[in-house]
C-alpha positions in Angstrom: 10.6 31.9 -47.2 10.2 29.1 -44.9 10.8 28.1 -41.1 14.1 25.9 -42.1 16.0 28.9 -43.6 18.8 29.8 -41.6 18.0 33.7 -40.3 19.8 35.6 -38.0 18.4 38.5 -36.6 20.0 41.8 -36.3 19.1 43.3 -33.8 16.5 44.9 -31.3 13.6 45.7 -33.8 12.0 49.4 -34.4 8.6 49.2 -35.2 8.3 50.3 -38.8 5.7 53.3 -39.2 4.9 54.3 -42.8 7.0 52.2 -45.7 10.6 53.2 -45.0 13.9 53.1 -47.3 17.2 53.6 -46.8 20.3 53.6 -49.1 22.9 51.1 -48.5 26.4 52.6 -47.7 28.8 51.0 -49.9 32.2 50.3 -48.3 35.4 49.3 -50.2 34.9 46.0 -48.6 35.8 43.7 -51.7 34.1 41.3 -54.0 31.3 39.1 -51.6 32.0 35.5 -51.4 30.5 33.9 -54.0 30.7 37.1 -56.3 33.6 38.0 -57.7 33.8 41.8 -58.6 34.6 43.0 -61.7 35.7 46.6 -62.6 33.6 46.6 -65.4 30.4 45.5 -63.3 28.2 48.7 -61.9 27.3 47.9 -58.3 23.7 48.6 -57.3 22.5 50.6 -54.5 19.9 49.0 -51.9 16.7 51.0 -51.1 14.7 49.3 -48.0 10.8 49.3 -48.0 8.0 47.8 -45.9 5.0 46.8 -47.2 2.8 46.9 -43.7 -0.4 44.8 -45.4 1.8 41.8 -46.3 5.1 42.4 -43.4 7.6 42.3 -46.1 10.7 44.1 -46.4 11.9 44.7 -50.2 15.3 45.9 -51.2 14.9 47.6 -54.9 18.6 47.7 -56.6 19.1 50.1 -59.3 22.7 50.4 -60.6 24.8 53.4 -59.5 28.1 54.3 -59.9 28.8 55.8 -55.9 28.0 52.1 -54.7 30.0 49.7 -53.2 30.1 46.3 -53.2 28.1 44.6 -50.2 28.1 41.5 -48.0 25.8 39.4 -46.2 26.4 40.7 -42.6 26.3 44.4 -44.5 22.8 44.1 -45.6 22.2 42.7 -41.9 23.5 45.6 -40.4 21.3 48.0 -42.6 18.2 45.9 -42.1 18.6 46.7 -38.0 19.6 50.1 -39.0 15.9 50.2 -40.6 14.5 48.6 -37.8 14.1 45.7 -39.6 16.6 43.4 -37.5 14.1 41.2 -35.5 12.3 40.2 -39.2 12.8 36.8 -40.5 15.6 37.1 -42.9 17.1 33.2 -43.9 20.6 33.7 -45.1 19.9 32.0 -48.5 18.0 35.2 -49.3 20.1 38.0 -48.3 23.3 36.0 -50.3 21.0 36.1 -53.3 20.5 40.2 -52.8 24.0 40.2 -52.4 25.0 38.8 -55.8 22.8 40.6 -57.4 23.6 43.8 -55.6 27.1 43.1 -56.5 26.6 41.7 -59.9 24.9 45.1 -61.2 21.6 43.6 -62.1 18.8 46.3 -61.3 15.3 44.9 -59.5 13.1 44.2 -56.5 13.6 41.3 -53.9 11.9 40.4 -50.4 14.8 39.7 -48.0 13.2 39.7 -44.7 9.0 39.6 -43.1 7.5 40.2 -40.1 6.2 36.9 -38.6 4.0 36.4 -35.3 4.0 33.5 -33.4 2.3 30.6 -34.2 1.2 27.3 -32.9 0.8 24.0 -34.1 -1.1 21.3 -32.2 -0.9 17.6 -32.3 -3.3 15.3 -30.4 -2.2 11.6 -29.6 -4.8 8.9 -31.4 -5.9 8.0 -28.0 -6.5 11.1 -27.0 -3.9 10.5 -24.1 -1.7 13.4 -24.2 -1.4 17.1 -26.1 1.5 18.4 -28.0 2.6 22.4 -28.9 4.7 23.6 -31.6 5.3 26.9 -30.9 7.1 28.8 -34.0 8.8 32.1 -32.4 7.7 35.8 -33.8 10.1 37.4 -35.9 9.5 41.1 -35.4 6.1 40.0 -34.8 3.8 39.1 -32.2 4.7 36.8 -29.7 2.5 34.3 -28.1 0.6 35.6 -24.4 -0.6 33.5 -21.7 -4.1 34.6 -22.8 -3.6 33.4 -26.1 -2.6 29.9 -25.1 -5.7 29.8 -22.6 -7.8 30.5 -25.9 -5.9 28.1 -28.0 -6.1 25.4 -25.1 -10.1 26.0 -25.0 -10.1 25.9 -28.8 -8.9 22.2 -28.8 -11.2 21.2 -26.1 -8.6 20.2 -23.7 -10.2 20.6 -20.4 -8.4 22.4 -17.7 -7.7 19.5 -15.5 -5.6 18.2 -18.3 -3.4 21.4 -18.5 0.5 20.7 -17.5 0.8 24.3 -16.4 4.3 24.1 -15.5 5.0 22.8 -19.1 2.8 25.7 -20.6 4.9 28.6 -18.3 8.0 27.2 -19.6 7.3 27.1 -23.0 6.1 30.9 -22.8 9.1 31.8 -21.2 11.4 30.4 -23.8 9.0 32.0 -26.5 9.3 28.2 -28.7 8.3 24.9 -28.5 9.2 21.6 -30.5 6.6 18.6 -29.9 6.6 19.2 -26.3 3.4 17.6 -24.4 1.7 20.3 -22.7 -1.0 18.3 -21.6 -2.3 14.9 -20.2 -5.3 12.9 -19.8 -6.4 12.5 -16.0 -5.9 8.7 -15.4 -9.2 7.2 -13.1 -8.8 6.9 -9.3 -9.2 3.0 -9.5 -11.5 2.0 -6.5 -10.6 0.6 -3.5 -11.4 -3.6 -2.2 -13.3 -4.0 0.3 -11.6 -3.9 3.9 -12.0 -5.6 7.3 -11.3 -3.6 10.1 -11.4 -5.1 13.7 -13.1 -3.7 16.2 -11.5 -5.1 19.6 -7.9 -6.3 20.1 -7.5 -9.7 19.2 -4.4 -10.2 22.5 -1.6 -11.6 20.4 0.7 -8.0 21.0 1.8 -7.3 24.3 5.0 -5.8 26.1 6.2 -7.1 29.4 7.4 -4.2 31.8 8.6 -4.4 35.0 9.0 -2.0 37.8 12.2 -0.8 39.8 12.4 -3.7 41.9 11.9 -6.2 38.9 8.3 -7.1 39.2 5.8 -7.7 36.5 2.0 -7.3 36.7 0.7 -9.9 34.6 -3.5 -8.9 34.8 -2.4 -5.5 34.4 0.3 -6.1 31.1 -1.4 -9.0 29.6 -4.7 -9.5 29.9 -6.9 -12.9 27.8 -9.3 -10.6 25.6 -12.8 -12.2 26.3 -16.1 -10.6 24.1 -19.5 -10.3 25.9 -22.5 -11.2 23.8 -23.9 -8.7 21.5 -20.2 -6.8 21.5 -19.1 -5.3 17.9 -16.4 -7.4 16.4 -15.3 -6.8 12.9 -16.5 -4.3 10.0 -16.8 -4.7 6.2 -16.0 -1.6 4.1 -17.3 -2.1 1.0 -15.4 -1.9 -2.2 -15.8 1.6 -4.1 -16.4 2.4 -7.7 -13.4 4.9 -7.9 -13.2 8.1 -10.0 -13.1 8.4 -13.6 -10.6 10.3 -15.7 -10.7 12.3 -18.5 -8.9 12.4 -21.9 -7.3 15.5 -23.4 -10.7 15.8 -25.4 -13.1 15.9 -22.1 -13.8 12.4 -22.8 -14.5 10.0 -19.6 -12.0 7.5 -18.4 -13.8 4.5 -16.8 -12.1 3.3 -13.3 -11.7 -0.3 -12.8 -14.3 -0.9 -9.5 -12.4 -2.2 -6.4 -12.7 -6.4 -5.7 -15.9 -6.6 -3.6 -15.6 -9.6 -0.9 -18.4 -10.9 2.1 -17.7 -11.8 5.1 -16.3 -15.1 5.9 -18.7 -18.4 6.6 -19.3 -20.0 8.4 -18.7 -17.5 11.5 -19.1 -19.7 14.9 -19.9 -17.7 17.8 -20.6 -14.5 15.9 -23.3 -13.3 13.2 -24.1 -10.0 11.1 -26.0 -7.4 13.2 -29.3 -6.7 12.6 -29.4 -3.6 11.2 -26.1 -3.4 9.9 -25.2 -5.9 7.6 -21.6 -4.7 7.3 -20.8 -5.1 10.8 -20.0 -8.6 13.1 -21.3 -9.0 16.6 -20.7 -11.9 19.1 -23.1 -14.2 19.6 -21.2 -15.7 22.8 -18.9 -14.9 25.6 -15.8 -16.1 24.6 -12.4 -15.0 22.3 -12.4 -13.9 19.2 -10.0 -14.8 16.6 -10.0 -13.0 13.4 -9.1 -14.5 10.3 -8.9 -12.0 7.5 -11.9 -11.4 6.4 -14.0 -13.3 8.7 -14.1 -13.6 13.0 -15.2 -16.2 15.0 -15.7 -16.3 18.8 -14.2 -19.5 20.2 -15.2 -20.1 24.2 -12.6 -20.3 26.5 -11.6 -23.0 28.4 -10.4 -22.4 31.9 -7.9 -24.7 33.6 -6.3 -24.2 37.0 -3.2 -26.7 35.5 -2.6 -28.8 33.2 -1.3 -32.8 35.0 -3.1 -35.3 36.5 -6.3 -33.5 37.5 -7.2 -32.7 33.3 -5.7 -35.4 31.8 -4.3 -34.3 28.1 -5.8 -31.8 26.5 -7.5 -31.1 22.9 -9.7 -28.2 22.7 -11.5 -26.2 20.2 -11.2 -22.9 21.3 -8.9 -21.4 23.3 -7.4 -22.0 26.4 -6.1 -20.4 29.6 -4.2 -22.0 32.3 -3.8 -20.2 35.8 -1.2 -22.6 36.4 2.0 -24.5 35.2 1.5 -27.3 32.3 3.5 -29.9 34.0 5.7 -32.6 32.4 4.5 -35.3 29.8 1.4 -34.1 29.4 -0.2 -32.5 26.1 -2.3 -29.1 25.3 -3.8 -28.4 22.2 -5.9 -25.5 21.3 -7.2 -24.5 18.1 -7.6 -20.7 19.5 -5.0 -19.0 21.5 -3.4 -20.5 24.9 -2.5 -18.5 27.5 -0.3 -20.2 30.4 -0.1 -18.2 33.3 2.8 -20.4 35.2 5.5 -23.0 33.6 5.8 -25.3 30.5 8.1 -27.9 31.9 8.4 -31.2 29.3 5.7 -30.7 27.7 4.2 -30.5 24.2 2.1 -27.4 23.5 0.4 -26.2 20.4 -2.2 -23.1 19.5 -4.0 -22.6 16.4 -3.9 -18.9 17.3 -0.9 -17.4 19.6 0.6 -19.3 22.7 1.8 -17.1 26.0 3.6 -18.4 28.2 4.2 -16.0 31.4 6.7 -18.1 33.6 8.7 -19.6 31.3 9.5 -23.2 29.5 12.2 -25.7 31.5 13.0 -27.9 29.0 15.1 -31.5 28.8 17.3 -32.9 26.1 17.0 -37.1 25.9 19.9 -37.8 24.1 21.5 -37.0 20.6 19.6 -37.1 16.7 21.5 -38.9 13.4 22.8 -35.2 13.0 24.7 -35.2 16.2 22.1 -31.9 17.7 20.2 -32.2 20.7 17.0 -34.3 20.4 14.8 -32.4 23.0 11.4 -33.1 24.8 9.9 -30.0 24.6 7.6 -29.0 22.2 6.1 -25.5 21.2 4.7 -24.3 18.5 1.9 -21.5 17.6 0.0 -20.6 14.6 0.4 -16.7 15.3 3.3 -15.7 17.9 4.5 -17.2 20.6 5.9 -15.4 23.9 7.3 -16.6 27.0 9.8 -15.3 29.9 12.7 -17.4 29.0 13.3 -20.8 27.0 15.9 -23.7 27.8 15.9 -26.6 26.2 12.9 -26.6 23.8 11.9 -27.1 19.8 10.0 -23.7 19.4 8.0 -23.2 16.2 5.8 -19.8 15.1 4.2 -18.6 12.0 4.4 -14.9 13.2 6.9 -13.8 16.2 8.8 -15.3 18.5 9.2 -13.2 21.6 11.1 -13.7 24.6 11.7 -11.7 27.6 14.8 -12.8 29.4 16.7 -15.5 27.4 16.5 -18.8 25.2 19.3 -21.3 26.1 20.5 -24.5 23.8 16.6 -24.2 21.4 15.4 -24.1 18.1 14.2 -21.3 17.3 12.1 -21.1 14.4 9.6 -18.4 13.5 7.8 -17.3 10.3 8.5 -13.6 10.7 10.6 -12.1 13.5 12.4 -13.7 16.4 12.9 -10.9 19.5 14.8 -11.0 22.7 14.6 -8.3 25.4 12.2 -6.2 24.1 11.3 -4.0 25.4 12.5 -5.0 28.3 14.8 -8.2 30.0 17.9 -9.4 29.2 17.5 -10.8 26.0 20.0 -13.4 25.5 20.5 -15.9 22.7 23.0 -18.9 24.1 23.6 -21.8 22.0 20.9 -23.4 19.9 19.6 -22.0 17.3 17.6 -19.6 16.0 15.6 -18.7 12.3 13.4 -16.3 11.5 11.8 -15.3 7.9 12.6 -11.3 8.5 14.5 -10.8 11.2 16.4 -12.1 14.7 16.4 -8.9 17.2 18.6 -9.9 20.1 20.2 -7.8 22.9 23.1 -10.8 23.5 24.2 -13.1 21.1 26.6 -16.3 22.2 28.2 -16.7 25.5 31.6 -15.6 27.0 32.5 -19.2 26.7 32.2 -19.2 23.4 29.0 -21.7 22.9 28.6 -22.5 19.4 25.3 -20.4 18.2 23.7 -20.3 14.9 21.3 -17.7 13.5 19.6 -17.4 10.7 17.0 -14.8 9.0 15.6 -14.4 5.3 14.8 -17.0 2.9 17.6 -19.3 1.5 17.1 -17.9 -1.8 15.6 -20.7 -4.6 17.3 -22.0 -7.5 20.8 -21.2 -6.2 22.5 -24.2 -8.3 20.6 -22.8 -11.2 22.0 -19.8 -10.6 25.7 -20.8 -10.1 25.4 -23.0 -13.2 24.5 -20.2 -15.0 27.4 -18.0 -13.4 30.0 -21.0 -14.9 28.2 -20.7 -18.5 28.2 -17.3 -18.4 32.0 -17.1 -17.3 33.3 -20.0 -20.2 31.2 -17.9 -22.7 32.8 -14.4 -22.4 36.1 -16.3 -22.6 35.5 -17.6 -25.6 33.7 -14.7 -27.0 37.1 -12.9 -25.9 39.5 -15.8 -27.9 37.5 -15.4 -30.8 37.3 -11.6 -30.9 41.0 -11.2 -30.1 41.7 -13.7 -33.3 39.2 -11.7 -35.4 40.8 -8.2 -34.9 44.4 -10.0 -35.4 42.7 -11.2 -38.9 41.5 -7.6 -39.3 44.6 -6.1 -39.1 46.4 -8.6 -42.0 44.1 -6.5 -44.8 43.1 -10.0 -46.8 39.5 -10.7 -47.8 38.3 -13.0 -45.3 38.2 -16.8 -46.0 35.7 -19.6 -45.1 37.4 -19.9 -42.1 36.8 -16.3 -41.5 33.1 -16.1 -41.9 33.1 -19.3 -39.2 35.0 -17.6 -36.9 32.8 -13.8 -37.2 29.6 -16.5 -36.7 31.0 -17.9 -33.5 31.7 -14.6 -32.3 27.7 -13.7 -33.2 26.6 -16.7 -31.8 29.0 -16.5 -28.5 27.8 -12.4 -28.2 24.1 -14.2 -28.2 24.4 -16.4 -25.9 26.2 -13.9 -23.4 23.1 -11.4 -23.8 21.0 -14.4 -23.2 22.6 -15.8 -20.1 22.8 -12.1 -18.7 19.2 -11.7 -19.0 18.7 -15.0 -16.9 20.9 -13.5 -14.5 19.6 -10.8 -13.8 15.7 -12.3 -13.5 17.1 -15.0 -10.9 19.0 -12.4 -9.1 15.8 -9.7 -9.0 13.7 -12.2 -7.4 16.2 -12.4 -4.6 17.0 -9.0 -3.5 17.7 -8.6 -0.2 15.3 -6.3 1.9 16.5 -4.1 4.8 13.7 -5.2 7.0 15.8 -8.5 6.5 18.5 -8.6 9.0 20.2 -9.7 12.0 20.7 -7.1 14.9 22.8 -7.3 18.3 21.3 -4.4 20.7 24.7 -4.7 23.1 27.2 -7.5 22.6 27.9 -10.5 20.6 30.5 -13.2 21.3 32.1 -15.4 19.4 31.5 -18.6 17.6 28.4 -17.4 15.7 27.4 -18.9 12.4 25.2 -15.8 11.0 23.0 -16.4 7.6 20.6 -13.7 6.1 19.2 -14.7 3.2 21.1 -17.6 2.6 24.8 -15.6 2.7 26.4 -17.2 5.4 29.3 -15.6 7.7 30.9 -17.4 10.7 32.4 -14.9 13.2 34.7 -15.7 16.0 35.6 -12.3 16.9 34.0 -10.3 19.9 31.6 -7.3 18.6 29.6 -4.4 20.4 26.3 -3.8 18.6 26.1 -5.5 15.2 23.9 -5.2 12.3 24.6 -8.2 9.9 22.8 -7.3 6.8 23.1 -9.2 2.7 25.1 -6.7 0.4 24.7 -8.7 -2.9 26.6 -11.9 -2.2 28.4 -10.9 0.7 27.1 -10.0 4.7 27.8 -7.0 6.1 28.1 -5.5 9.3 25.9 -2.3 8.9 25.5 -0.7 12.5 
């Protein structure tokens, strides 16, 4: 008898003692399907018995004339009576007893066995993963959670490999088809090498004020200057990472993390003595870090910058106590700090550029686009803060913050553009303003309604490529639809198809094709240009109108009044998300 007969069982099973029989009651139940009774046929009586060495239950018929004729569920129903109910008894078998039972025809037949559990085990050819069959027990044994233990440990599969989740269900449900009970232990790839500063490097601060509207500049802000001999920047090596194991115990090699040195040449700092993983300035100065390496610039001290310096180029950085006055120039390849006022001037830092007071600008006429063409130049290679802005071409790689408001600028910074915080008024009044993740203002526009535009995110790339393949896409399912529509017309007609036939199904293959095709390009153009929620613009308290607002290239022009806004890109559309 094998696994893929159909069986039933009967019943709760007794546990069979000595070899048992019992005589089937014959009832007047009629001929069994399949065997047609016949007066002159004898029906035979069923005697069960067990043979306990082998687990198998056989029914002898002998012919007698107080029997009855017999059915399938019958000889069921006196198996359980016998205790036999939980054996493995496939129906092909006991319909066979049956007709023979019925037909008269004397003998002895196995109709049912006692079957433990057993399990079958497959192991993947990579040695990867585990799989269990688990056949139930008919009458039998049943599988423990000792006995899978064993069976695990027989394999070789190492504990650490065991899904033992995956094992409890399988033991509760008593069966199991291919069902991976355990996995190799992928390796804990290493780790690169790191570079962890050691001092603050001055380009984050937050301007606070007290109740009467003051600001403590030394106190808030302060230009970060690094004695000799003071520890700068430290080097965590890459690590091997741990290795895994297969289902078979065998090692799983990690891939090493990227090992990396320190950065050279290093000006103004050096490797410490005894610690070759650790940077230490050579000079008194300001260090600016650069990934994996440091350097320590000196800093150049000026009361102002006018007539008394002259312009200024500087490789370092630089801190003015004063105000940087009109047409002059100050260049630094390190940070600047100004302590007073940028009036018309043009200022540029390698590193970040504060400004405490503040930047009067001038416009000087109109440019071939009809904006402002302005005299005032910023720009920092890190961020750039300053109390308030008017009139003034601002550019920054990282932030842009500014305390109080900018008024008729460009705006233009490589990560986030913030007014107002934490504290200030944070107004954004004409001009414009772009930012690669996000513009962060508590005001946006003017109660007199002065024409503002904002922009965050990336225009996304390739957007004509794109919206030509939009168009394809849209004249190919209307074909593909013509041609399908004409096919099932054709189909319904009930003729063998004609040349013209076969021409049409190709075009509808070759227009199906082409659909998939196009989709697919779709959806790889549109992936690369999913919007992010850190990509956003976001109004703390009100926003007026006349606002031209872009996020990701979706643009949205608003002339409405709004409270606190969130303008977010929902696919191809912006959204208001407060």
């Amino acid at each position: 008898m094998s696994d893929s007969d159909h069986s039933k069982p009967a019943g709760a099973p007794k546990q069979p003692g000595s070899p048992a029989s019992r005589e089937a009651s014959a009832t007047p139940a009629g001929p069994a399907p399949g065997a047609p009774h016949s007066s002159r046929l004898t029906p035979c009586a069923i005697q069960l018995s067990f043979d306990e060495a082998e687990g198998l239950v056989l029914a002898s018929l002998e012919p007698s004339p107080q029997a009855t004729s017999v059915t399938v569920e019958g000889v069921r129903a006196l198996l359980s009576e016998a205790g036999y109910g939980a054996f493995y008894a496939p129906d092909a078998t006991l319909e066979a007893l049956v007709q023979q039972a019925n037909n008269g025809k004397a003998g002895e037949l196995v109709v049912a066995q006692r079957r433990d559990a057993r399990m079958e085990w497959h192991i993947a050819d990579d040695h990867m993963r585990a799989e269990l069959t688990l056949r139930p027990a008919w009458g039998g044994r049943a599988v423990t959670d000792k006995d899978l233990a064993k069976a695990l440990e027989t394999q070789g599969i190492p504990q650490a490999c065991w899904l033992r989740k995956t094992l409890g269900r399988v033991l509760q449900q008593g069966m199991a088809d291919a069902v991976v009970v355990a996995r190799a232990v992928l390796p804990l790839q290493g780790e690169n090498a790191r570079f962890e500063p050691l001092v603050a490097s001055g380009e984050e601060f937050h301007l606070e004020e007290d109740a009467r509207g003051r600001v403590d500049l030394h106190h808030l802000h302060d230009f970060v200057v690094v004695e000799p001999g003071t520890p700068l920047l430290r080097r965590v090596p890459a690590t091997e990472g741990e290795p895994g194991l297969t289902v078979l115990g065998e090692a799983l090699t990690p891939k090493a993390g990227r090992d990396r040195p320190f950065d050279s040449p290093t000006e103004g700092a050096s490797s410490a003595g005894d610690d070759p993983n650790l940077m230490v300035a050579d000079i008194r100065g300001h260090p600016v870090f650069s990934g994996a390496g440091v350097r320590v610039d000196p800093t150049l001290r000026l009361q102002t910058v006018g007539l008394e310096s002259g312009d200024v180029d500087f490789d370092g950085s630089v801190e003015v106590a004063g105000d940087v006055s009109s047409g002059f120039v100050l260049k630094a390849t390190g940070d600047i700090l100004v302590r007073g006022m940028v009036e018309k001037a043009d200022v540029s830092a390698g590193g970040s550029l504060s400004i405490m007071g503040g930047v009067m600008g001038e416009e000087v006429g109109r440019r071939h686009d009809g904006d402002l063409q302005l005299r005032t130049h910023l720009s920092a290679g890190h961020t750039l803060s300053a109390k308030f802005i008017s009139l003034a071409e601002v550019r920054a790689k990282g932030d842009i913050h500014v305390r109080e408001y900018a008024m008729q600028s460009r705006l233009n910074a490589g990560q986030d553009i913030v007014l107002g915080q934490p504290t200030g008024k944070g107004s954004l009044i004409g001009g414009s303003a772009q930012a690669g993740r996000a513009v962060i203002v508590n005001r946006l526009g003017s109660e007199a309604g002065v024409a503002t535009e904002v922009s965050a995110g990336r225009a996304p790339g390739k957007s004509r490529r794109l919206q030509s393949l939009k168009q394809a896409l849209e004249l190919c399912e209307h074909n593909w639809h013509k041609v399908t529509e004409t096919l099932q017309c054709l189909e319904r007609d009930e003729r063998p198809p004609t040349e013209k036939d076969r021409r049409l199904y190709a075009t509808r293959d070759a227009l199906r094709a082409r659909r998939q095709r196009l989709l697919g390009l779709i959806e790889r153009l549109v992936a690369r240009r999913q919007p992010t929620e850190a990509c956003r613009i976001e109004v703390k308290r009100q926003q007026h109108a006349n606002i031209g607002l872009t996020v990701d290239g979706v643009r949205r022009y608003e002339n409405a009044e709004h409270g606190p806004s969130r303008w977010v890109r929902v696919g191809v559309e912006l959204l208001n998300r407060p």
